[in-house]
N, C-alpha and C positions, 0 to 999 in steps of 0.2 A: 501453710499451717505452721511450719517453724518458728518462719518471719514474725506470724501475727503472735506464738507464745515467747517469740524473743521479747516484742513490744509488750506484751501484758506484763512481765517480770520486769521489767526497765524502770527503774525507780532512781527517786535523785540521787542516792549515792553512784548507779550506775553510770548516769550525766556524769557526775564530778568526777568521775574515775575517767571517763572518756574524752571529757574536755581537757584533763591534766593530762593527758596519754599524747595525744592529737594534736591540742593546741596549745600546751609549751612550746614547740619550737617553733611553730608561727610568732607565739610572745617573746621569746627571747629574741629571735632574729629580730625583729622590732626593736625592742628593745636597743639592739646595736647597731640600729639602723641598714642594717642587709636585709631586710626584706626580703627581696627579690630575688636571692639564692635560694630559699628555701620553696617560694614559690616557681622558679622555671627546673627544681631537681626532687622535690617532695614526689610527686608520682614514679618518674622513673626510681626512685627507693625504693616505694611500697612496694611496684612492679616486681623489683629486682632483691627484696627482703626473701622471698623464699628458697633462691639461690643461693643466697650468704649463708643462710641458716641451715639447706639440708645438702647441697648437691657440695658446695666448697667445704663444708666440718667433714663430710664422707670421707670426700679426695685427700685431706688433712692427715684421716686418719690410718691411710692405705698409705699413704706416702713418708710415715714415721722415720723411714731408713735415709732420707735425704732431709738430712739438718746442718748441710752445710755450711748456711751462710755466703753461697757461692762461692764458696773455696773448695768446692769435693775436690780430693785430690792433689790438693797443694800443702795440705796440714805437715803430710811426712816428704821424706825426701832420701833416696838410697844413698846419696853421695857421691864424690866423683872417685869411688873405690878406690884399692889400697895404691899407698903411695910405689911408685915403678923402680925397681931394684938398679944400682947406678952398674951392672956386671959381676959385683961380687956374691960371694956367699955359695951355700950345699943346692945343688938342682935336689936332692932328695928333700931340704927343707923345702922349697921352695913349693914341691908336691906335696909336702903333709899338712902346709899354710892354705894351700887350695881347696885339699880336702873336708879341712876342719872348716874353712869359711862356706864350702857347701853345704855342712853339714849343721851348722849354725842356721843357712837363709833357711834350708829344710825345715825345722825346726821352728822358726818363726813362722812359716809359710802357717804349719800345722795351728799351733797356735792364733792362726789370725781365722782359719776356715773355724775351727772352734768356735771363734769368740763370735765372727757370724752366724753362727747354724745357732748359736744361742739369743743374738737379738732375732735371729729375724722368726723365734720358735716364740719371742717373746710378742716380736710385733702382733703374731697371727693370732697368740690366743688373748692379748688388749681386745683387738679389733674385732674376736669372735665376740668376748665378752659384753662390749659397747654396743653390739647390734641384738644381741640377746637384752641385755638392757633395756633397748629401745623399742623392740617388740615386747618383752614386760607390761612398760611401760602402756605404749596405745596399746595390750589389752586392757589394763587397768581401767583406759579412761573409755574406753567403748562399749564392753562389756561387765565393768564392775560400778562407772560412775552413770548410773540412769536414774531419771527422773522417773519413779513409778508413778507418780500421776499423770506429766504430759507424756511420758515415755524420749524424752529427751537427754543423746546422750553426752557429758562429756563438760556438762554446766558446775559444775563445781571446780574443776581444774580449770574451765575459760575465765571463769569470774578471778579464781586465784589469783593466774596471771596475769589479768587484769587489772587488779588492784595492786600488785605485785610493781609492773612496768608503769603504771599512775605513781605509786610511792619514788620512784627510782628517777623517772622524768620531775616530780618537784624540788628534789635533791639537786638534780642539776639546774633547773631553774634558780632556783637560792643560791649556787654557787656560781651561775652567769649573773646574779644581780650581783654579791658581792663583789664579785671583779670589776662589775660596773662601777662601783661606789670607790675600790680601792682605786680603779684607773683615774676616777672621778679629783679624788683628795692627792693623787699624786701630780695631776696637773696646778689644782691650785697650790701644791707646796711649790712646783717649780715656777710656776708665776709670782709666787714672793722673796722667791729667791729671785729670780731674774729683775724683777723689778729693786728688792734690795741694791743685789749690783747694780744696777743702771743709777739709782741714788748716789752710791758711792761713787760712780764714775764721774756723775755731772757734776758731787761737789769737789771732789778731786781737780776736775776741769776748771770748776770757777778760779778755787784758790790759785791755782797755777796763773791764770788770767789777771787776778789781783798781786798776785805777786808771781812774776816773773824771773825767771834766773837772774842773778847779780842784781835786782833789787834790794837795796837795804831800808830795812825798817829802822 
């Protein structure tokens, strides 16, 4: 019953939105002659589209505290500590320099468990946030966007995004023809330059053959 009220509402704009959606990257791939990449990896996408979008954005966003860049841990560095006294000097300094640089790391210590207990109060309540959001959200489109006629829920936000991801996939199409056209005009400029120099070369070459070193005219 879905199916068949999907097909009743299916109208040409729906085609064009769906052909622009689907079959851009079939026509661009074409277009640049790969083909075949998009045919032997197009399913495994689709398959593997709802992982990218809910299970990897989740993990993204529980994982805030690791944005290292693969350097955790190398950003700072303690030092190779204080330089080692050659015998002279007060043993009483030497204990109030200890003290004070304990009392210093103390200090910083304090300072750093702060400044964490502050992101990570931050991370929790983004990520409370972001999920509260997103149940909002699919109530909205479950419970607030129905079809009182067919009683179908959630057609007004599919059609959105629909037309939404149609607009954004022609955008990119337009911008893989113009690449085409600029790669297109940047070979024939370099075919006239290459060909230019190959002119100058051969009549370079002639003269040379007509007049030869220590030839006098």
């Amino acid at each position: 019953a879905d199916i068949q009220g999907i097909m009743d509402n299916f109208n040409l704009v729906d085609a064009a939105a769906f052909v622009a959606s689907a079959g851009v990257f079939f026509l661009a791939s074409a277009l640049h002659c790969e083909l075949h990449h998009i045919v032997l990896s197009f399913v495994q996408y689709m398959a593997l589209l709802p992982t990218f979008v809910n299970i990897l954005n989740t993990y993204s966003f529980c994982n805030l505290h690791d944005l290292s860049w693969g350097t955790k841990g190398l950003e700072s560095s303690d030092g190779h500590g204080p330089k080692a006294g050659g015998g002279k000097g007060n043993f009483k300094d030497a204990v109030e320099k200890k003290k004070a640089e304990e009392a210093r790391k103390a200090k910083e210590a304090k300072i750093k468990d702060e400044m964490e207990g502050a992101f990570q109060r931050f991370r929790s309540t983004l990520l409370i946030f972001w999920l509260l959001c997103n149940l909002g959200f699919a109530y909205t489109i479950i419970v607030l966007d129905v079809n009182e006629a067919t009683g179908q829920q959630g057609l007004a936000y599919l059609k959105f995004l629909f037309y939404t991801v149609a607009v954004f996939n022609l955008v990119r199409l337009m911008g893989s023809i113009l690449f085409l056209f600029s790669s297109f005009k940047l070979k024939i400029f370099r075919c006239c330059i290459r060909g230019t120099m190959e002119e100058r070369i051969r009549a370079k070459a002639k003269r040379r053959s007509q007049h030869p070193p220590g030839h006098i005219v």
